[in-house]
N, C-alpha and C positions, 0 to 999 in steps of 0.2 A: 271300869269307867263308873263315878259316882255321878248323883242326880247335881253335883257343882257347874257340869260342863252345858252351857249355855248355845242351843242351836238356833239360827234363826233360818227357816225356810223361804223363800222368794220364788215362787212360782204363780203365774197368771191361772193357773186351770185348777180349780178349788178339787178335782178327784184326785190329781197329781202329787197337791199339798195332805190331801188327808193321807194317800196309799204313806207319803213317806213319814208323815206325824207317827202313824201306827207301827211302822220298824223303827223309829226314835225314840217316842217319849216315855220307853219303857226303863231307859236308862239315862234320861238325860233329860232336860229343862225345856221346851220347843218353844218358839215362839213363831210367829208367820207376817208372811208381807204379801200382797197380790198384785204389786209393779213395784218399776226401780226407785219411784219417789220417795213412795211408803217403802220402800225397802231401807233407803238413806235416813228418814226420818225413827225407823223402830231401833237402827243400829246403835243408833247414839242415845236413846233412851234406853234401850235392853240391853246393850254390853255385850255385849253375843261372844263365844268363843271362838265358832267358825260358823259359817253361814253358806251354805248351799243356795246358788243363785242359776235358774234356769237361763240358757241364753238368751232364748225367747219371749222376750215380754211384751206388752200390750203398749208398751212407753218406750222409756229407755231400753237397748237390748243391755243382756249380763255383763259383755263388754265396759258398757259404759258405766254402768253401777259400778263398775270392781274399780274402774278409774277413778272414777269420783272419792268411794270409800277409801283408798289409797293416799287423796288429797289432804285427807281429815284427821289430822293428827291421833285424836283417841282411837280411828278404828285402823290403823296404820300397820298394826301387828296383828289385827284378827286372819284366822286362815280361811281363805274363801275357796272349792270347789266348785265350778260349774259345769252346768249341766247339759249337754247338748245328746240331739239323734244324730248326728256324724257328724263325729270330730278328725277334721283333715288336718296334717300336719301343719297345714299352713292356718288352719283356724287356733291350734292347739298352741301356735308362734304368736298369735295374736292375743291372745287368752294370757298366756305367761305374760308378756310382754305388760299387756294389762294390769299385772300383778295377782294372778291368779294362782294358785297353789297347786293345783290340780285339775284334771277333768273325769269324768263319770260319763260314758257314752250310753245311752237308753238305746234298749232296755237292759235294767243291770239286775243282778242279786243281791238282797240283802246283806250278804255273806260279803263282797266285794265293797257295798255302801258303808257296813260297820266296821271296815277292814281298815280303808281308804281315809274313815273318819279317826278313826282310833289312831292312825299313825300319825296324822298330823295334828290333834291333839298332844299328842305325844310331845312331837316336835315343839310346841307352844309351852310345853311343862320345863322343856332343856331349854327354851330360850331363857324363862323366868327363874330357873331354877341357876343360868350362868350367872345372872347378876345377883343371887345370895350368894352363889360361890364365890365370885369376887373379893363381897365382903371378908367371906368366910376366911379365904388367903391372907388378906391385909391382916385378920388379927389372931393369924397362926401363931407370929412369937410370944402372944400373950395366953395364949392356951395350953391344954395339958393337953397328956398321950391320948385322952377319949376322944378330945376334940379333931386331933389329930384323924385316926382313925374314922372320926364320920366325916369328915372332908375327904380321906382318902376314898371313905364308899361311898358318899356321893358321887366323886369323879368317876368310879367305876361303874356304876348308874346310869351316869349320862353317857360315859364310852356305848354301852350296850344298844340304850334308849337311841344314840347318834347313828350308829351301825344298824340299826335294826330299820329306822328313818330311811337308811339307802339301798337298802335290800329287800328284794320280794319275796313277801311274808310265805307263800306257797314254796318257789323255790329254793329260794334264799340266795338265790345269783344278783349281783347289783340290778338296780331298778333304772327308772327315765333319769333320775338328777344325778345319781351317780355316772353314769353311763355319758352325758353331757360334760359334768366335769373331768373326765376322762378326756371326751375329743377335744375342748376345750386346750388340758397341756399337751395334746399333739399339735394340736395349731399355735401354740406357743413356740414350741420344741420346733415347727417345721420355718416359722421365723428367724431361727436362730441356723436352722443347720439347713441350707436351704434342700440338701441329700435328704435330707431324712422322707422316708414315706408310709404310710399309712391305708386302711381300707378299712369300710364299712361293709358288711353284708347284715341282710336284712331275711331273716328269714318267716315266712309266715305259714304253719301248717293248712295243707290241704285237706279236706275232708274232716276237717276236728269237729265241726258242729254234729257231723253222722255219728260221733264217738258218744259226746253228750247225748245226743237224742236216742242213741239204740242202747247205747250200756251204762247211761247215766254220769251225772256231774263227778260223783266221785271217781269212775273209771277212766274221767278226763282230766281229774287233777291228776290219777297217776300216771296219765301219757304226758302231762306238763313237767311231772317233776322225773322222766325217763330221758324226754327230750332235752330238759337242760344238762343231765349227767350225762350224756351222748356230747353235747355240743361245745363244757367245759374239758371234758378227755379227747377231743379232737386236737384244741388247742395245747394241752400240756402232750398227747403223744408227739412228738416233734421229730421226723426221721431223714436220715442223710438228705432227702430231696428238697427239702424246706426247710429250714428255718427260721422263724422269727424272732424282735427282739422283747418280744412282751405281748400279752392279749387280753382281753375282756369279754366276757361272755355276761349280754345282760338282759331280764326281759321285760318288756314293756308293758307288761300286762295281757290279757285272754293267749290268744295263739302267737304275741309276735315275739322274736328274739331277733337280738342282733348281735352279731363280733365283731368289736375293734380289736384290728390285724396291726402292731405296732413295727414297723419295721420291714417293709415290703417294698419295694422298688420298680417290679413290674407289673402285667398285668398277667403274664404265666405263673407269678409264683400265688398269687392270689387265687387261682383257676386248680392249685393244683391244691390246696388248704380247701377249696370249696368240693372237688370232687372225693375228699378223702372225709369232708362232712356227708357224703349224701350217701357214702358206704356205710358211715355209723349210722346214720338216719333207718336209712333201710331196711337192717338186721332185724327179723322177727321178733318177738318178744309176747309172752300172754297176757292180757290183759282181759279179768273179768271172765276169764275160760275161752276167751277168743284169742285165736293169731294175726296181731297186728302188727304194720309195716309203716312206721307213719315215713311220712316225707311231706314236702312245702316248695312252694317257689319264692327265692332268691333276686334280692335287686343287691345290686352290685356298684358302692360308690368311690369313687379315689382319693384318698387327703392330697394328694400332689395338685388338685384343680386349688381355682382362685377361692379360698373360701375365709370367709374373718368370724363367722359363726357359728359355734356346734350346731344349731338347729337348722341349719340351713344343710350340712351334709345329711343329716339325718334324714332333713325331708328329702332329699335325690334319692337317696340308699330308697327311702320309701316308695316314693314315685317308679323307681326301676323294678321294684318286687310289685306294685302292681302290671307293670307293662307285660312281667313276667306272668302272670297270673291270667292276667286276658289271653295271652298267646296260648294256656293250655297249662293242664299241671302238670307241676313238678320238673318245671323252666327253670332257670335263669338268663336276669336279662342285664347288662351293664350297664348303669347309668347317662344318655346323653343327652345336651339343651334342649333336642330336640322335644325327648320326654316331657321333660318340663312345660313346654310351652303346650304340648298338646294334653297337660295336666290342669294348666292354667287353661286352655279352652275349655275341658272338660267343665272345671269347677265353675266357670262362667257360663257355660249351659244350664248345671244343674243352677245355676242362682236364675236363669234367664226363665226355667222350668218351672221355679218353684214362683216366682213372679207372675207366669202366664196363668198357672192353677188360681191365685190369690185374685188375680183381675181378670179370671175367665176369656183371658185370649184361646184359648181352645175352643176346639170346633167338632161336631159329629158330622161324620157318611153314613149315609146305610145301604147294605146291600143286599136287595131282595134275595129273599128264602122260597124257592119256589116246588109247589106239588111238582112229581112228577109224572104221575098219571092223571092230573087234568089240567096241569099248566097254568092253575089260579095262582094267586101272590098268598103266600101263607104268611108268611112277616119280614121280618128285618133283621140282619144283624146291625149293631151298632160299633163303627171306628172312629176312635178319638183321629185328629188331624191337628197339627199346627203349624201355622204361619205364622214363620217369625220376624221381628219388625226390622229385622235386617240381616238375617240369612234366606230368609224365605220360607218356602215351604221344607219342614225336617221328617224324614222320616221317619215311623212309628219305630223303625228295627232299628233306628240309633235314640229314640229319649228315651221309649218303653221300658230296656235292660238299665237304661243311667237310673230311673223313678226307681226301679224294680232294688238297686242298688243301694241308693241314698233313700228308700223308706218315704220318697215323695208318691210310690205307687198308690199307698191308703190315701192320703186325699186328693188325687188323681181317678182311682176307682172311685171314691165315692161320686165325684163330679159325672165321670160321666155317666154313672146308675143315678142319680138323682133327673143329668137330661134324658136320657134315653126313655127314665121312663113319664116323663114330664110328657113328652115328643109324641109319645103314642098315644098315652090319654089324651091329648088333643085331637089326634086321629080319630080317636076312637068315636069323639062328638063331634068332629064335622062330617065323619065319613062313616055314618050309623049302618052301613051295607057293610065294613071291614071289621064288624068289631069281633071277631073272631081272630083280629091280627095280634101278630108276638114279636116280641120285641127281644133279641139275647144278647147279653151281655156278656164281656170276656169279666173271668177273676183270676187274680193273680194267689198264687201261695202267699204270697206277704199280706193280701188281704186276709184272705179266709185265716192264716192260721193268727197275725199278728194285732189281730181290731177284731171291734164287738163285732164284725159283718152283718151276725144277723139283726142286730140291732140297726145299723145300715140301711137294710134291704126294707125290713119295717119302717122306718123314716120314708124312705125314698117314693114307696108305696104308698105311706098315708099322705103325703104333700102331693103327688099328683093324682091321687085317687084311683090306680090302674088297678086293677081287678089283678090279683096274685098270679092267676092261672096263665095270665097276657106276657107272663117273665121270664126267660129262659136262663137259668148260670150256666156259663161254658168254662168249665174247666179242665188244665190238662190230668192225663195219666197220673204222670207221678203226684200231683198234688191230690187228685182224689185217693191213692192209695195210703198217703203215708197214715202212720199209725194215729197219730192223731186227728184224723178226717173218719172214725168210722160211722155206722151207720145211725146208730144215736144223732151223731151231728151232723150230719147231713140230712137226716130223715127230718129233721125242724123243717125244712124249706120245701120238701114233698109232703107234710104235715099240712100245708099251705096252700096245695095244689102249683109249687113254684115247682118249673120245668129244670132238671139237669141234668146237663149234655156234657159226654166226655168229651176233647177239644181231640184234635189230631189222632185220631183213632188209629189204631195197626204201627204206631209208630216208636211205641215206647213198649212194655211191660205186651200189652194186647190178652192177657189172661181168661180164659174165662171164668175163671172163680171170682174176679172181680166185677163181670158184671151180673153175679149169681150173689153176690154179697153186699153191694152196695146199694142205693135207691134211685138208679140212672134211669132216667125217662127217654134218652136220644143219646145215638153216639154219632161223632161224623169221623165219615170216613177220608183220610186224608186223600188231597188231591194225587200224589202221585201214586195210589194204588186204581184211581178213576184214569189218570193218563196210561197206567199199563194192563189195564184190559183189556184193550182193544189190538194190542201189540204181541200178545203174550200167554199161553194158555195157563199159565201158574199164576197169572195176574188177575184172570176174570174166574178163574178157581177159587182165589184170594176174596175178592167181591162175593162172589156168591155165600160162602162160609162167610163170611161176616154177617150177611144179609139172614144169611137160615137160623146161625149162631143168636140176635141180637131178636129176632122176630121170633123165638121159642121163647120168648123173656120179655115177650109183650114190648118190647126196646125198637122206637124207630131209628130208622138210619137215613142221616142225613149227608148226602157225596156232596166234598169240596172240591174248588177247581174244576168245574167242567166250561170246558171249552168250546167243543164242537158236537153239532147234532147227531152224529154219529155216539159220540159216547149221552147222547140222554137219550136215544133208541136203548142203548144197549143194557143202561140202569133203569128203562121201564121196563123192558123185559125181565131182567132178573129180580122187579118188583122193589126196586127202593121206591122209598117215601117222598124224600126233600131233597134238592139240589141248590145248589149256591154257584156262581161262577161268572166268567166274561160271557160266558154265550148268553146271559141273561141277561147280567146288567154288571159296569163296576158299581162300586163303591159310590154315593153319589149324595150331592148336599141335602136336605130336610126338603128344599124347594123341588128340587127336580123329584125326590120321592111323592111328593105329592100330586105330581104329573102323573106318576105311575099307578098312586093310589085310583086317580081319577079315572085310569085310563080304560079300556078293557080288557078283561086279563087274558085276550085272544091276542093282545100285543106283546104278552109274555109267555106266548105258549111255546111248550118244546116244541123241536124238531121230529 
């Protein structure tokens, strides 16, 4: 790639624009825009090659710039890329549709950004370069043998350049445009013969981010490029039980792959081509000095339904590998309306979600943290709540996993640690007897691992003025262990005198070397090892080791779910610390906590 090829960036968030100036303008021309107006305005003066246009913009979204640039005669042929954090199939319909070239889902790699650019560059080079060839044809009979011969290497140039356009650069299996124009002449072909039938399967590995994370990107391109020679020899072994009239194996990019099945008829012959992929799938193999098995969940679509658009089967095949995917790994699920519709509710949540965050329809409860050898209110935990302006109240355990999902969790977290701790520093000066109160906050993996967090908690901290020590993080198990969470970065926030409590104690991992390794101030111990104590001699065995285990490590323990006074006799005796639960209080608005702040803490004493 020479410094000829002209990029123009369009992104609202000036960190966004520099991170990608700096993997660009080493080989290539940059130029920038900070909304879609000025984005329309530098195109037509800079000439740009391709332009990378964030969805999200401050004006116009990317959508609408890519329409408008489309409109414009001189930027008509430029190739534009856009940029979104989750790109659904039906956003990716509307993006094409647009006239967009491509998409890039955040966060991406370098490696993928200069990949993705370089190809459709490319493709820009075979379009310009047809219309020399053109000429070049017209005055072949006036030319000699040389001439000859570089018209013949051209064409063989562009052949390359065309095929390379439709195939993925990693595997080399057809790509998304290929792989469209494929179902495309089935839905031709099912026009014409109206027998003819067809299938999508949609495959998407399980556990492939653990491959990356524990044995690195390169041991995960070679489980990509295993999985596609596994998925293209499925289709070519072809044996007396099946066969087809033709196949395609293609990938869509990170983990997904799909096969168009040409020539299928039922829904058993297709059931019986998917179980004879999950054998190949499964077969051991080394990778990195490890033995790995990969496997994925499977959506399942049929060309025999009503369909007039490849991207529309594409997105059910899709739709039904997630349905597959929720249900537990290494499913498949068959595509039906049904799906769809409860896809379309989804997607209309997560937009209903990402709207309530932007206009603070969100709401906090807290639930008193209470001593339990003297029954005073030691703090609060803080739950986000939403009432929605026409489902009503949803619950936490269906938006929380959707945020957790589409990446709305980081400005979700941040909201409610900017109120929670707004909330208590107010407490803390109208109610100068409680300032000893603390305030804990859940974090999510997606937080901590994928945003500045502690950059965050610092914000959140100096706009309300709480005193650091007043803050608790609760996080679970698995996210304080993984390898990226150790004690270095976690120790910034007990540097601080910030409190951190492992979430759901005894329920995951429960090690003790991890809380011998880490900088844990509190663990809470889950509710249902507090419901079987009292039932059970293995249960309050259970509690006590915990209690002996966590208080040899200076570590309070904080029991979740208690219920009845029965079980807070029986955690003052065994000496825990904090308890949380209905026998205290639910969950309850900022106003009614205030009652409680007021109240005396003899109206919160245990049992």
């Amino acid at each position: 790639m020479s410094k000829a090829n002209r990029i123009l960036l369009v992104d609202s968030h000036t960190e966004s624009r520099a991170r990608l100036r700096d993997c660009l303008e080493v080989e290539n021309d940059v130029a920038e825009a900070a909304s879609g107006s000025e984005a329309l305005e530098r195109a037509l003066a800079y000439e740009p090659d391709l332009i990378l246009i964030d969805v999200e913009l401050d004006d116009l979204d990317g959508y609408e710039v890519c329409r408008q640039m489309r409109a414009i005669k001189p930027l008509a042929s430029v190739k534009v890329i856009l940029l979104a954090m989750n790109a659904s199939m039906d956003e990716r319909v509307v993006g094409y549709r647009a006239g967009a070239d491509d998409f890039i889902v955040r966060p991406f790699g370098d490696i993928e950004l200069l990949t993705k650019i370089g190809a459709l560059l490319r493709m820009k080079r075979i379009e310009e370069a047809s219309v020399l060839n053109r000429l070049l044809i017209d005055q072949l009979e006036a030319t000699n043998s040389e001439l000859s011969d570089q018209v013949a290497l051209r064409e063989r140039a562009e052949q390359k350049l065309r095929h390379d356009s439709l195939h993925d650069f990693l595997t080399k299996l057809p790509n998304r445009a290929l792989l469209l124009d494929r179902i495309q002449r089935c839905l031709v072909r099912k026009r014409r013969e109206t027998t003819f039938g067809f299938a999508l399967l949609f495959l998407d590995l399980d556990d492939f981010k653990i491959v990356n994370d524990s044995l690195g990107h390169e041991a995960g391109d070679q489980l990509l490029i295993e999985v596609s020679r596994r998925l293209s020899e499925t289709l070519r072994d072809q044996d007396s039980i099946i066969r087809i009239d033709d196949g395609t194996t293609a990938r869509l990019g990170g983990d997904e792959f799909v096969m168009l099945l040409e020539g299928v008829y039922n829904e058993a012959d297709v059931l019986v081509v998917e179980a004879r992929l999950r054998r190949a799938l499964n077969a051991p193999f080394e990778l990195a000095g490890q033995t790995v098995r990969p496997n994925g969940s499977i959506g399942i679509a049929f060309g025999w339904q009503d369909y007039s658009n490849p991207a529309d089967l594409l997105r059910d095949a899709d739709i039904a590998m997630y349905n597959a995917k929720s249900e537990g790994k290494y499913r498949t699920s068959i595509f039906t309306p049904e799906m769809r519709e409860r896809a379309v509710t989804r997607r209309r949540l997560e937009h209903d979600l990402q709207h309530a965050i932007a206009e603070e329809q969100l709401y906090l409860h807290y639930q008193p943290i209470i001593s339990v050898s003297t029954g005073e209110l030691h703090g609060f935990e803080a739950l986000v709540r939403w009432d929605h302006p026409e489902r009503g109240s949803i619950s936490p355990a269906e938006f929380i996993p959707l945020a957790e999902e589409t990446g709305l969790i980081i400005p979700l977290g941040e909201w409610v640690l900017h109120h929670a701790c707004a909330q208590t520093a107010d407490w803390h000066r109208r109610f100068p007897e409680r300032a000893h109160l603390t305030i804990s906050v859940n974090v999510s993996g997606c937080q901590l691992l994928s945003s500045p967090v502690h950059e965050v908690v610092d914000a959140a901290l100096s706009a309300s003025g709480l005193d650091p020590h007043a803050l608790n993080l609760e996080l679970t198990e698995s996210v304080m262990i993984d390898h990226r969470c150790g004690e270095e970065y976690l120790g910034r926030f007990t540097a601080q005198k910030i409190g951190l409590h492992m979430d759901d104690f005894g329920t995951g991992y429960s090690s003790l070397s991890y809380l011998s390794r880490l900088p844990i101030t509190a663990v809470k111990l889950d509710g249902s090892f507090v419901a079987d104590m009292l039932t059970s001699v293995a249960g309050a065995v259970t509690v006590r080791s915990v209690l002996q285990m966590a208080h040899s490590r200076g570590i309070k323990v904080i029991a979740e779910g208690v219920e009845e006074p029965e079980q807070v006799a029986a955690l003052r005796a065994f000496g825990c610390d904090l308890a949380q639960g209905y026998h205290f209080s639910r969950p309850v608005p900022a106003a009614q906590a205030e009652r409680l702040l007021a109240a005396r803490d003899a109206w919160l004493e245990a049992a």
